[in-house]
C-alpha positions in Angstrom: -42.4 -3.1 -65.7 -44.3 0.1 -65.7 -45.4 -0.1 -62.2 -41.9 -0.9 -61.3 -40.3 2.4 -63.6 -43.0 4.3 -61.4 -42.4 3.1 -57.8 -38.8 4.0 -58.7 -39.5 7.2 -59.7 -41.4 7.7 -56.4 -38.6 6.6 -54.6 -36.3 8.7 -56.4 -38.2 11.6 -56.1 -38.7 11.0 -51.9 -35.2 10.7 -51.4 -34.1 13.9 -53.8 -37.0 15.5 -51.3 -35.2 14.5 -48.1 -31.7 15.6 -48.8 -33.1 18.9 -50.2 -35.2 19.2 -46.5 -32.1 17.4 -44.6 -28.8 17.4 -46.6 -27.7 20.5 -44.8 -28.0 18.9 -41.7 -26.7 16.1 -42.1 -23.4 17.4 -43.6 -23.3 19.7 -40.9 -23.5 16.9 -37.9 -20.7 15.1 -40.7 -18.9 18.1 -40.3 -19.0 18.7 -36.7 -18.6 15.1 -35.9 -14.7 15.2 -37.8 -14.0 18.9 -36.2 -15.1 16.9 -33.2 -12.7 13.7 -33.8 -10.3 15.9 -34.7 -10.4 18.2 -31.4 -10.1 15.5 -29.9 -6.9 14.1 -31.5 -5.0 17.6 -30.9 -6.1 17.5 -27.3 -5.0 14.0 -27.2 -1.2 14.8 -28.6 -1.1 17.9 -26.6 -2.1 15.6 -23.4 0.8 13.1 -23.7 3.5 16.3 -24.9 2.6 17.8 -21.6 3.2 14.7 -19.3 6.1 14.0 -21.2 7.9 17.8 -20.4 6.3 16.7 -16.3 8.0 14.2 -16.2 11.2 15.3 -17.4 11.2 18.5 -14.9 10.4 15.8 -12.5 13.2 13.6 -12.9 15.4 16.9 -13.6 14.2 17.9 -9.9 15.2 14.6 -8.2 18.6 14.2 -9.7 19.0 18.1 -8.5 17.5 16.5 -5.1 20.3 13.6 -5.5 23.0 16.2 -5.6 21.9 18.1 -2.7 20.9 21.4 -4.9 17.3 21.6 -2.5 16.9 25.4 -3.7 17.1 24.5 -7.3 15.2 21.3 -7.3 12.3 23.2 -4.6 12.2 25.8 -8.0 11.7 23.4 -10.2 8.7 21.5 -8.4 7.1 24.6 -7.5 6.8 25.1 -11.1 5.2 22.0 -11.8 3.3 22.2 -8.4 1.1 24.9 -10.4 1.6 23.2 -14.2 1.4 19.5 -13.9 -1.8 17.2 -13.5 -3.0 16.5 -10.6 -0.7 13.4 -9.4 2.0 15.5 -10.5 1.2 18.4 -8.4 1.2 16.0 -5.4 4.2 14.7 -5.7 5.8 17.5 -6.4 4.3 19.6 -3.6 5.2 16.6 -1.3 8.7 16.7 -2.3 8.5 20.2 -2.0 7.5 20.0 2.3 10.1 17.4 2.5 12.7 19.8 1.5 11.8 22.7 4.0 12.0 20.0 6.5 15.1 18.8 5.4 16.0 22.6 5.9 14.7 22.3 9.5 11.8 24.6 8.5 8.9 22.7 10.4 6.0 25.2 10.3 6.6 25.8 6.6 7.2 21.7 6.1 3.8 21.5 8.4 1.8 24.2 6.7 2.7 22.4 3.4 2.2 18.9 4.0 -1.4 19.4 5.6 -2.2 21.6 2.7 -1.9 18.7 0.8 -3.5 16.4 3.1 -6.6 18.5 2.9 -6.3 18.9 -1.1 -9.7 16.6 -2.7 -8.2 17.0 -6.1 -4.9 15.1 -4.8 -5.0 11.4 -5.3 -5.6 9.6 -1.8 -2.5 8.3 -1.5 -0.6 11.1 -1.7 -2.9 12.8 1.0 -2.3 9.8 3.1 0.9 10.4 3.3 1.4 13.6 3.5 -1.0 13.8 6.7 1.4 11.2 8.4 4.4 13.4 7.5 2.5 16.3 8.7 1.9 15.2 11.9 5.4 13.6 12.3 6.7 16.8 11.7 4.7 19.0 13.5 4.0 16.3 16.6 5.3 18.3 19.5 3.0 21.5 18.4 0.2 19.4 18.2 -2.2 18.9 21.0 -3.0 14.6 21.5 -6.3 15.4 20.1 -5.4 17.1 17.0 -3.2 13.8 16.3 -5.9 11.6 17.0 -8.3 13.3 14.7 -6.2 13.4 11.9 -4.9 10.1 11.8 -7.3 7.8 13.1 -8.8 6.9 9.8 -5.8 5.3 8.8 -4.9 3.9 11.8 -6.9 0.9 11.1 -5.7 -2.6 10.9 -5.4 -3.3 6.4 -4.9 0.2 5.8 -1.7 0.7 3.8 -0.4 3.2 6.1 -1.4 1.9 9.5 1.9 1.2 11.1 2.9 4.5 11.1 -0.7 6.3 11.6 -1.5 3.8 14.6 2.2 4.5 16.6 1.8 8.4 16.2 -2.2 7.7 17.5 -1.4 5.7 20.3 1.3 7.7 21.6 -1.4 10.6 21.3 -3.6 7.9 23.3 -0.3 7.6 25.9 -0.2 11.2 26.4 -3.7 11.2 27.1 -3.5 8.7 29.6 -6.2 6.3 27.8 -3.7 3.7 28.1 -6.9 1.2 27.4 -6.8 2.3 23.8 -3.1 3.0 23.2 -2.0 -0.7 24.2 -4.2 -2.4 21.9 -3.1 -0.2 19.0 0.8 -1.1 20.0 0.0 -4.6 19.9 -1.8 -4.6 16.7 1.2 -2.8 15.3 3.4 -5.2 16.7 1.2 -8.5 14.8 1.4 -6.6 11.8 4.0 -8.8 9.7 3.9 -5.9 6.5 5.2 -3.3 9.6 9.3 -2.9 9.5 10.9 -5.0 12.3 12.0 -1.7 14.1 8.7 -0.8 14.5 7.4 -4.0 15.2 10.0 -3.7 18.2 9.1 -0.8 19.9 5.5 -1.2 19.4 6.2 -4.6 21.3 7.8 -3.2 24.0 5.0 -0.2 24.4 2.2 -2.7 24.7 4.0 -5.0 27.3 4.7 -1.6 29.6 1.3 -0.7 29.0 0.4 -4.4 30.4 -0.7 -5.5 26.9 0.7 -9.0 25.8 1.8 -8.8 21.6 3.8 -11.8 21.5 2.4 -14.5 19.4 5.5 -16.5 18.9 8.0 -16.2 22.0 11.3 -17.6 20.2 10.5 -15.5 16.6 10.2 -12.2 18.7 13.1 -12.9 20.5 14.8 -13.7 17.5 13.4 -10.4 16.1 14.3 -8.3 18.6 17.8 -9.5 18.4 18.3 -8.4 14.6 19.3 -4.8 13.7 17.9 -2.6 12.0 18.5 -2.1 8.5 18.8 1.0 6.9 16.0 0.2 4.3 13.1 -0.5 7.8 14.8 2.8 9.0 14.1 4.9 6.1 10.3 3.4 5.3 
């Protein structure tokens, strides 16, 4: 019992020993570890407040959009071009080209959509898109070569964006009378069932004058090519 009482006592007296060496310490990494939690759970509220006010100046801008009210809508999105995060700000600045070339605009429409394009803080898709739109815009102020350079990445067969990259590209190719490359890019565009029938359609047609067979199925393409447009393959 004694020798019990004094390991005990030993034990009592090494731990009164380390929290009067430690205690400070520790309470302070206690302490900074809860300012730390609770940081983070202010930055976390704060967070979701600001993508709730983006996305209701969002929203606010496209029904401004859907009434034809391009001045007010193009303030709105500029101010959560500079505000928002970062997929925000792309959309925002995309919607923002569209509208000056809506207005007819085509260097500012240009200027804008490239600038986006070449943005690495956008998200991919957005710069994706806004590179085609670019160069759809701006196509006849472009030299072939420029086109080709900035769309031949996506102008690969699986990319999500290749139908519309590949037909700008090989019409680039056409004008560049490398009619080796263009026609194989048509008829890839015209096997590509995800690309709208329209397209599909005249890239068909391209790759046959270029001497370039695309038809897989004779009586489906004729059948194809026999259906209108809708308004829906028009718009995309």
């Amino acid at each position: 019992m004694l020798l019990r009482e004094v390991d005990e006592a030993v034990r009592q007296d090494e731990a009164a020993q380390f929290a009067r060496k430690y205690g400070k310490i520790i309470a302070g990494i206690i302490v900074a570890g809860l300012l730390a939690f609770g940081g983070y759970l202010l930055w976390e509220e704060n967070s979701e407040k600001t993508l709730e006010q983006g996305s209701e100046s969002f929203v606010s801008a496209l029904d401004q959009l859907d009434a034809g009210n391009l001045d007010k809508a193009d303030r709105q999105l500029e101010e959560l071009s500079k505000d928002g995060s970062p997929g925000a700000q792309a959309a925002a600045n995309l919607l923002r080209a569209a509208i000056a070339a809506d207005k007819h605009d085509t260097d500012k429409a240009a200027q804008m959509f490239f600038a986006l394009a070449d943005d690495t803080s956008a998200p991919q898709a957005y710069r994706d898109l806004a590179a085609i739109r670019g160069v759809s815009t701006n196509y006849d102020k472009m030299k072939p070569q420029q086109v080709i350079d900035r769309l031949k990445p996506l102008a690969v067969p699986g990319n999500a964006f290749f139908p519309s990259a590949a037909e700008l590209v090989a019409m680039a190719y056409v004008q560049q009378d490398k009619k080796d490359l263009a026609g194989p890019l048509f008829a890839a565009i015209a096997k590509d069932d995800n690309a709208p029938q329209s397209l599909r359609s005249r890239a068909r047609q391209m790759s046959g004058l270029l001497g370039f067979d695309a038809v897989e199925d004779a009586e489906a393409t004729v059948s194809e090519d026999a259906q209108p447009s809708t308004a829906a393959e028009t718009a995309q």
